[in-house]
C-alpha positions in Angstrom: 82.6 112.6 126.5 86.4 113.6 127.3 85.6 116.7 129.3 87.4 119.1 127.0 88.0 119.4 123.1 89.6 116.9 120.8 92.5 119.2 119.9 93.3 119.7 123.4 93.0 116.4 124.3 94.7 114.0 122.5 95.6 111.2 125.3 91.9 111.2 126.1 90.8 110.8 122.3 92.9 108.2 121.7 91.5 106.2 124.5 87.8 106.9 123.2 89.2 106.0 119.7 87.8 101.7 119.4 90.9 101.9 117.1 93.6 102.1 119.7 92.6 98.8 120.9 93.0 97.1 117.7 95.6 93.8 118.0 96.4 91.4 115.7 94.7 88.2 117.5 91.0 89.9 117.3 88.3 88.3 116.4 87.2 88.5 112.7 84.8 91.9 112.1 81.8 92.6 109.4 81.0 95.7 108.9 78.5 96.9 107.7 77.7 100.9 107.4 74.7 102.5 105.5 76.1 105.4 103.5 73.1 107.5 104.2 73.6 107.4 108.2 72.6 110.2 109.7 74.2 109.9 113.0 77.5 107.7 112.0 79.5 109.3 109.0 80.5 105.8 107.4 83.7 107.6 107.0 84.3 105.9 110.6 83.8 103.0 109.1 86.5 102.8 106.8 88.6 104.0 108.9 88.1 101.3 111.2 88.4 98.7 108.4 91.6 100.3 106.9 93.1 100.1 110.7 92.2 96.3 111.1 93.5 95.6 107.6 97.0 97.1 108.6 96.6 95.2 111.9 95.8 91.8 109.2 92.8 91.1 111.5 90.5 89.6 109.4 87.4 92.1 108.4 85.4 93.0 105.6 83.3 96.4 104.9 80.3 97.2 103.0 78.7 100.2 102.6 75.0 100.1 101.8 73.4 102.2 99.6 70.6 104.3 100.9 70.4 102.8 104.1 70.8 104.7 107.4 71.4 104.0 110.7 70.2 100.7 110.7 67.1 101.6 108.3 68.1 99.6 105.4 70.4 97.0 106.5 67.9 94.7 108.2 67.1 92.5 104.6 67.2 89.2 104.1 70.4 90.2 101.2 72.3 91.1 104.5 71.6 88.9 106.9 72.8 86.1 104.3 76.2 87.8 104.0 76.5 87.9 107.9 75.4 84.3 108.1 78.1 84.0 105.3 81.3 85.9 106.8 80.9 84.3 110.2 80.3 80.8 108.8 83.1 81.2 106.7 85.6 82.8 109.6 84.0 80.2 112.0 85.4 77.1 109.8 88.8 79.1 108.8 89.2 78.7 112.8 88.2 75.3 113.3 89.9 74.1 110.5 93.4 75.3 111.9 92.6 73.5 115.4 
């Protein structure tokens, strides 16, 4: 993807890295990571989270149990707690207009 290896490529990385782009006024993030993904390590994940916490954007993680990439997250459980966060972030917002 950067044309070289990570080590020797640092600039490049960092602009592949979603992280870098991280600011303060984002939008409000749910995310949710199986923690039997086969393609994602949902170590990603909380790093992603731990870096828009520092940045205080508002976010919350869960990691769901025996559920891969995508396989297992599509439940009714789920799709209530996304309904949920964004509801809930949507009238934090409207509330402060």
């Amino acid at each position: 993807m950067i044309g070289g290896s990570i080590q020797q490529n640092p600039d490049k990385c960092a602009l592949a890295d979603p992280v870098t782009y991280i600011d303060p006024n984002d939008l409000p993030f749910l995310i949710l990571h199986g923690d039997a993904d086969p393609l994602v390590p949902y170590c990603e994940s909380e790093s992603l989270f731990k870096a828009l916490q520092k940045k205080n954007v508002p976010s919350q993680f869960v990691l769901v149990p025996n559920a891969k990439h995508g396989d297992g997250l599509f439940y009714e459980k789920y799709f209530k707690m996304m309904s949920s966060f964004f509801t809930r972030e949507l009238n934090k917002h409207s509330l402060k207009q």
